[in-house]
C-alpha positions in Angstrom: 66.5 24.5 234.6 67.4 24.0 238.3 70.3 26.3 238.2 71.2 30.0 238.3 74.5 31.9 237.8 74.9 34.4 240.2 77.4 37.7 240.7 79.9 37.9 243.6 82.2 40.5 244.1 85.4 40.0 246.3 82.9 41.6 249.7 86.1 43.2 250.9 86.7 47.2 251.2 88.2 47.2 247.9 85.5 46.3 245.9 84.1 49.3 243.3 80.7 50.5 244.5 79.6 49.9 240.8 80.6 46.3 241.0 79.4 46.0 244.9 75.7 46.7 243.3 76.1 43.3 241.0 76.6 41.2 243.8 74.2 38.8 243.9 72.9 39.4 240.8 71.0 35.9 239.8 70.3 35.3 236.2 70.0 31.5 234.2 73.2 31.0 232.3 71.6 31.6 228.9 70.3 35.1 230.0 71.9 38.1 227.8 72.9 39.5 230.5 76.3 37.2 230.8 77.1 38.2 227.3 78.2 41.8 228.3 78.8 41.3 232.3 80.2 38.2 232.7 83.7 38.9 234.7 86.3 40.3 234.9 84.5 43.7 234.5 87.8 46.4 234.5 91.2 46.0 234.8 92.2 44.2 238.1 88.5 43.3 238.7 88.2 40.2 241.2 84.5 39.6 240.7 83.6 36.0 240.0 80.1 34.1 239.1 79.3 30.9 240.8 76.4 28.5 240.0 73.3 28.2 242.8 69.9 26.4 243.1 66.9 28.6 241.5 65.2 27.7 244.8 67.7 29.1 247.1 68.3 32.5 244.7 65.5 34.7 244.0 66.2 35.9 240.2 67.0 39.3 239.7 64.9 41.3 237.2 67.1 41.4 233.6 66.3 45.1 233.2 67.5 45.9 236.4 70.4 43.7 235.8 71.5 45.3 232.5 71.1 48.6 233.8 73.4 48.0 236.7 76.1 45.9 234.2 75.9 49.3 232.2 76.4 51.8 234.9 79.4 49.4 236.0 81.3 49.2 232.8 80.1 52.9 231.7 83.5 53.9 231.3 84.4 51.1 229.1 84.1 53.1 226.0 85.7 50.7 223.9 83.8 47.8 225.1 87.2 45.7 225.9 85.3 44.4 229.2 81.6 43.6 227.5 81.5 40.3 226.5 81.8 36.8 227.7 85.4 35.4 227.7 84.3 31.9 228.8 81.6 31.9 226.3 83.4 33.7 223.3 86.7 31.1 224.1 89.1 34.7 223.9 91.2 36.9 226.5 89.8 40.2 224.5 86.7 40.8 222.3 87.8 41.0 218.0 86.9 45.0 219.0 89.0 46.2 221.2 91.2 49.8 221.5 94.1 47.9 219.4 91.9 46.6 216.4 89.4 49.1 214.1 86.0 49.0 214.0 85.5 46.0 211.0 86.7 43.4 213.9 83.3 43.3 215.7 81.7 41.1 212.5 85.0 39.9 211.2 84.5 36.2 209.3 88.3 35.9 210.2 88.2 36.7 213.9 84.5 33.9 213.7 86.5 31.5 212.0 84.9 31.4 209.1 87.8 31.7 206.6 90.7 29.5 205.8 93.6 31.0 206.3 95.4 29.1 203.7 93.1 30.6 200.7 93.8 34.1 199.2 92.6 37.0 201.0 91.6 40.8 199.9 92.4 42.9 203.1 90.4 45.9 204.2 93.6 47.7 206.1 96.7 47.1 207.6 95.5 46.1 210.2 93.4 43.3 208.8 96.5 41.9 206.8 98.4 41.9 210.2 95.9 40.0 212.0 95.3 37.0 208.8 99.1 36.9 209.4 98.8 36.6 213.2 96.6 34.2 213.1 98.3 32.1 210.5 101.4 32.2 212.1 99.7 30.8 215.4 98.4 28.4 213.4 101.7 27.1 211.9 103.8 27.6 214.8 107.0 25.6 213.9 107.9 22.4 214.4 110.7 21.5 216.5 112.9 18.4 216.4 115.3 17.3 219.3 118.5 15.9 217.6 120.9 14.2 219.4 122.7 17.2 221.2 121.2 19.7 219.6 117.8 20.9 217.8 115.9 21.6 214.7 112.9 24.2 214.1 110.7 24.0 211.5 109.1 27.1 211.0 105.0 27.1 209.8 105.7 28.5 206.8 108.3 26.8 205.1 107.5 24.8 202.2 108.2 21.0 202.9 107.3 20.4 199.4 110.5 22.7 197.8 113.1 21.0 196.3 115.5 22.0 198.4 114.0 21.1 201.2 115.8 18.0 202.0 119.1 18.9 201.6 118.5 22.0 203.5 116.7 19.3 206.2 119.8 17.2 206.3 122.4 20.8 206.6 120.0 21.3 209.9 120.7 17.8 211.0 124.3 18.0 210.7 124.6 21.1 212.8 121.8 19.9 215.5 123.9 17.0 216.1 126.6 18.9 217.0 124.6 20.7 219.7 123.3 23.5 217.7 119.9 24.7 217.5 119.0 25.6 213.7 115.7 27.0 212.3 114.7 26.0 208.6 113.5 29.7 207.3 110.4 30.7 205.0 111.1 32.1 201.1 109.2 35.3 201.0 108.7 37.4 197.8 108.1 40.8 198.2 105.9 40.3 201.2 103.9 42.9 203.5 106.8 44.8 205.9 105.2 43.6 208.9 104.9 40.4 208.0 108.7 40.2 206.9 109.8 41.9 210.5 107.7 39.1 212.2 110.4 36.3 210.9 113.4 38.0 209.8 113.2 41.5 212.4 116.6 41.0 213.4 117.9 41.6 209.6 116.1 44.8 209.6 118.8 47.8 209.3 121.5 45.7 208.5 122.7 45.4 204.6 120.9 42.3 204.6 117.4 43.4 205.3 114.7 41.8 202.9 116.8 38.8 202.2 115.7 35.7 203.4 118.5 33.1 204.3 117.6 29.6 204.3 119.1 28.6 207.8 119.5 30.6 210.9 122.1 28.0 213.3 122.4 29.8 217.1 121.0 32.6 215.7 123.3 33.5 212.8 122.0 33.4 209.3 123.6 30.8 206.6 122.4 30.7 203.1 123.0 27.7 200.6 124.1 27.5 197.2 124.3 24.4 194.7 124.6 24.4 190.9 124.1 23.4 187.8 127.0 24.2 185.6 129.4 21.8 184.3 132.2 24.3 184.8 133.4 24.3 188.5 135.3 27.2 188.4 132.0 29.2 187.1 130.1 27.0 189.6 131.9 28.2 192.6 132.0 32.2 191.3 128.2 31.8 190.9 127.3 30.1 194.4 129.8 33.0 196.4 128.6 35.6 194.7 124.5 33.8 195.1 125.5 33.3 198.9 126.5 36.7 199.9 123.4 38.8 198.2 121.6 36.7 201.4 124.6 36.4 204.7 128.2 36.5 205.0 127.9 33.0 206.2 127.4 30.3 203.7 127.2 26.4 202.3 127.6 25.8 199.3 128.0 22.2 197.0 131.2 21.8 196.6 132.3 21.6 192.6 135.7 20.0 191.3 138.4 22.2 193.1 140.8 22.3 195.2 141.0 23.9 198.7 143.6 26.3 198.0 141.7 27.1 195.0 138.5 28.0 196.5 140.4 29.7 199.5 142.6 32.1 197.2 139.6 33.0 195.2 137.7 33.9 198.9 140.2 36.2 200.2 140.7 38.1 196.9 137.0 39.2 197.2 137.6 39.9 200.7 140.8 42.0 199.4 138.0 44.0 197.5 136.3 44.8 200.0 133.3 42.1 199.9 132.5 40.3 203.6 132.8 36.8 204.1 132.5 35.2 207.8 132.2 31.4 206.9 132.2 28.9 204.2 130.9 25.5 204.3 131.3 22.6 202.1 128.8 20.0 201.1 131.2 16.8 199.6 130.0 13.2 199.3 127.1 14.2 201.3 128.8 15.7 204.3 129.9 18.7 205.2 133.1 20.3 206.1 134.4 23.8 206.7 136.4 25.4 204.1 137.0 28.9 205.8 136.4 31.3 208.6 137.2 34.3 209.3 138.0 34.0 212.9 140.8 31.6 211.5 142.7 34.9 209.7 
């Protein structure tokens, strides 16, 4: 091999004396001692490595080398700085003063586990980061749509069965230049992991719900059903809705407006709260009340 890497330091007045000593440190590229030293060696650190002819660059002894890398990141108790970002493909080693001590041989922070298949943490802090990492692989998806636009997020089902009709509820709303997210189901899942998508729920009578639709930032649940008798229908699908927002869209069964109305503000008389009601009819939806309209 023809080339050499070799350290530089800024060579100005601010440069740490234990960093000066590495300048001009020569090594080949596949020498250990780039593993541990390669720069940025400390917070704010300007060093850099640039690649030279072996024949202009006398090579520097590796013992020497590794003593001076040592000496230079001695205070790097926690090894945040040893190890080659370039190389590794990462802004921080897997151990670092945020994880635990597991990280350093982790087959999840290698890449040698699929996220997707079931997995029997050591600590919190190992379920956190499978759910990290998952999440950053299934960031959502968005759609533009027309005026407005649709977010998919990673971990809702496509496959449900309510899926589409919840697809074609974000459609209606995007075209009216709203931005709406499509929301993950979640059964009893880890707290964290529940803050991460639904944080702004937390302390609010709502908290560990999980509301199919948040439109501008507002949470919207839907209900359909199944009964033939509307009047049980629509008593089933309000009192469904609200367990998950005070905003909701629901199928609309056989009855009237005033109906459906008078039956809303007599469980707002009782004290229950109810912001907005939507109507799904013939495929299209309408609104049937809001609150701001009292």
């Amino acid at each position: 091999m023809h080339w050499r890497q070799t350290y530089r330091t800024a060579h100005d007045g601010k440069v740490r004396p234990e960093h000066a000593v590495l300048h001009n440190v020569t090594l080949p590229p596949s020498d250990p001692f780039w593993d541990e030293f390669y720069p940025p060696n400390g917070w704010n650190c300007r060093c850099n490595v640039v690649q030279v002819r072996k024949s202009k660059y006398p090579t520097t002894d590796p013992d020497e080398a590794m003593a001076l890398g040592s000496a230079a990141l001695g205070k790097d108790t926690k090894g945040i700085f040893r190890f080659n970002p370039g190389k590794e493909r990462k802004s921080i080693p897997d151990y670092n003063p945020y994880t635990i001590r597991q990280c350093r041989d982790c087959s999840i922070a290698k890449g040698k586990i699929d996220l997707a298949k079931p997995f029997i943490p050591n600590s919190d802090q190992c379920t956190a980061c499978k759910y990290v990492r998952s999440c950053f692989e299934n960031k959502g998806t968005e759609i533009v749509c027309e005026k407005g636009k649709i977010i998919v997020n990673g971990m809702v089902n496509t496959q449900d069965s309510d899926y589409t009709k919840l697809y074609q509820i974000a459609e209606y709303f995007a075209k009216e230049g709203e931005i709406v997210e499509l929301m993950p189901k979640m059964t009893r899942p880890p707290k964290f992991r529940y803050e991460c998508v639904y944080g702004d729920l937390i302390g609010t009578k709502y908290e560990g719900k999980c509301p199919d639709l948040r439109i501008n930032g507002l949470y919207y649940e839907h209900e359909g059903f199944i009964t033939d008798n509307p009047k049980r229908a629509f008593s089933n699908m309000v009192r469904h809705g609200l367990k998950q927002s005070s905003r909701f869209i629901i199928d609309k069964p056989d009855l009237t407006d005033a109906y459906m109305k008078r039956i809303i503000k007599q469980r707002i008389m009782e004290g229950q709260t109810i912001v907005e009601v939507w109507l799904i009819e013939n495929g299209k939806l309408r609104l049937l009340y809001k609150k701001s309209e009292e």
